[in-house]
Backbone as numpy.savetxt, mean C-alpha at the origin, in Angstrom:
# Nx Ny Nz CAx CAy CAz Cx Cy Cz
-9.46 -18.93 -5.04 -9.89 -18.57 -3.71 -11.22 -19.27 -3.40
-11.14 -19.57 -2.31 -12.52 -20.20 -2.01 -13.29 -19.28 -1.54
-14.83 -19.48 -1.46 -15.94 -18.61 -1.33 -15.32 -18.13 0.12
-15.51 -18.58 1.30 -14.95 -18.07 2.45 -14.11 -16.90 2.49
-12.99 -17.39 1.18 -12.00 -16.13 1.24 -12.35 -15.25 0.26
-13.02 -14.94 -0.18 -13.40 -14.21 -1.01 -14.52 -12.80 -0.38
-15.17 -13.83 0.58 -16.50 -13.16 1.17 -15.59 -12.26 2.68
-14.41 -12.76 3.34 -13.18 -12.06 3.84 -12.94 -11.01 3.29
-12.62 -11.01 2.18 -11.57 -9.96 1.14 -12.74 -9.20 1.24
-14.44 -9.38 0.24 -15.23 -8.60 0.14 -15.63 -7.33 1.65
-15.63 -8.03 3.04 -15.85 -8.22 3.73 -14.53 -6.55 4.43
-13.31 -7.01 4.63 -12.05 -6.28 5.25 -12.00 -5.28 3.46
-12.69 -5.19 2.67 -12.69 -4.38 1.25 -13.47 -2.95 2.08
-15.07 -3.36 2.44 -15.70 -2.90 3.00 -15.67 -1.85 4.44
-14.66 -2.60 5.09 -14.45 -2.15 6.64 -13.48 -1.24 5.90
-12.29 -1.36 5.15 -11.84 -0.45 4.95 -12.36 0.92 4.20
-13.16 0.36 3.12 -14.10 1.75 2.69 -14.77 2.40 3.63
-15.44 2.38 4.28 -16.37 3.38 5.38 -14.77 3.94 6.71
-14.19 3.18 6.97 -12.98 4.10 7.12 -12.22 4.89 7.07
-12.17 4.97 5.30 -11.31 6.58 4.48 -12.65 7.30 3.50
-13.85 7.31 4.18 -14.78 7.83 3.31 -14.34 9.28 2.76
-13.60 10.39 3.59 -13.40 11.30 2.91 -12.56 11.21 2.13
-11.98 11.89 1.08 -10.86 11.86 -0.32 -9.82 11.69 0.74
-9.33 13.22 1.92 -7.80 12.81 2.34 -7.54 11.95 3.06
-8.85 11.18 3.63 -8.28 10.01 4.14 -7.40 9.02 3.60
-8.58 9.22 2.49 -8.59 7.94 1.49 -6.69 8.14 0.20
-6.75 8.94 0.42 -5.79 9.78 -0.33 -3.97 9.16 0.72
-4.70 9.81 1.97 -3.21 9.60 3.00 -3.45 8.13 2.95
-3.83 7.36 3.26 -3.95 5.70 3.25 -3.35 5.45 2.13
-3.67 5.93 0.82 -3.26 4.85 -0.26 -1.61 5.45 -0.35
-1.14 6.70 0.26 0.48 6.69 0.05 0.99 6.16 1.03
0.68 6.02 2.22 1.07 5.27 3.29 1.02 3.55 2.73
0.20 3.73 2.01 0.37 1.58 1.30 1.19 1.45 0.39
1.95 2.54 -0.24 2.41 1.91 -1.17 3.75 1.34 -0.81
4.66 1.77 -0.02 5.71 1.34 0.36 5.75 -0.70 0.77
4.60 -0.71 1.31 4.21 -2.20 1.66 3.81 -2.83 0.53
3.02 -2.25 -0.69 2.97 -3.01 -2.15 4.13 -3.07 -2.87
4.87 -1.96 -2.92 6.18 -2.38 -3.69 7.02 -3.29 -2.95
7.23 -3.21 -1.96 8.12 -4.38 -0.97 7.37 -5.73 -1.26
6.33 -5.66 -0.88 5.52 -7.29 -0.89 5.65 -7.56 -2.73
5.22 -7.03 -3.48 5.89 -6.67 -5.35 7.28 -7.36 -5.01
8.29 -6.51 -4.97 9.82 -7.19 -4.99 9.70 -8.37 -4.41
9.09 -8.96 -2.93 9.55 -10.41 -2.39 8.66 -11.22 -3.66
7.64 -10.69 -3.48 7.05 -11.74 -5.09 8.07 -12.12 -6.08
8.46 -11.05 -6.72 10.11 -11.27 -7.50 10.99 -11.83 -7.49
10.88 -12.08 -5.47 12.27 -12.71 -5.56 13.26 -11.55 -5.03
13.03 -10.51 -5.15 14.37 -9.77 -4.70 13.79 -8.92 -2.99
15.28 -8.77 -2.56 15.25 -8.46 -1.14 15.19 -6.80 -0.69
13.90 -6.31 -0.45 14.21 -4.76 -0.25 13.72 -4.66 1.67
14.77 -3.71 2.26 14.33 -3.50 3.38 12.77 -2.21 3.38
11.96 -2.51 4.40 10.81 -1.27 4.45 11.49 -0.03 4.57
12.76 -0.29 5.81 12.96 1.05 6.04 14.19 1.94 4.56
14.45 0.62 4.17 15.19 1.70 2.30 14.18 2.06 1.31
13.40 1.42 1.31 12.31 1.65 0.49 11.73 3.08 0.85
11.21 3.18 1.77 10.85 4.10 2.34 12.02 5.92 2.22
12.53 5.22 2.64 13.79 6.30 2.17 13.99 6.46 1.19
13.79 5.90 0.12 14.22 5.79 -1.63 13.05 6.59 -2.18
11.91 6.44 -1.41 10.43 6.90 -2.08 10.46 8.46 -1.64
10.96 8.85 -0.82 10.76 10.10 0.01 11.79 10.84 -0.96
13.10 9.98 -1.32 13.90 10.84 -2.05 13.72 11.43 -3.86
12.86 10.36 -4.03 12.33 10.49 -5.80 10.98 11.68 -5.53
10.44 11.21 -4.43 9.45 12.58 -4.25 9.78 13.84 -3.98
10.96 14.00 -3.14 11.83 15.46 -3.04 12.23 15.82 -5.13
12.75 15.16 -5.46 13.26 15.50 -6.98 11.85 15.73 -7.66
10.80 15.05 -7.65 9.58 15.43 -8.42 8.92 17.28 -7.58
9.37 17.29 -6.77 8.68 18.33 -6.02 9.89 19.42 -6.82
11.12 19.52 -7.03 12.18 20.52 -7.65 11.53 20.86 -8.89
């Protein structure tokens, strides 16, 4: 990465911290991201997942952890 993008990343790192300063912010944000890390994860891979199955697949392993 070049300095530019780095001082970006540091930069949108930041804007997002003072954003979810409380825990449930910060808490609801990071489950709301994960659906977009595992998807963007799989295209890295190579394999094809839709947002909206993913999403559905995650909601359903969380109903069984909640039993």
């Amino acid at each position: 990465m070049t300095k530019a993008e780095i001082k970006k990343v540091q930069q949108n790192l930041e804007k997002w911290r003072k954003s979810h300063e409380d825990i449930n912010a910060l808490r609801k944000a990071y489950r709301e991201s994960i659906p977009e890390q595992v998807r963007a994860s799989m295209a890295f891979e190579g394999e094809h997942v839709g947002l909206k199955m993913l999403k559905e697949y995650l909601m359903e392993l969380k109903m069984e952890m909640i039993k």
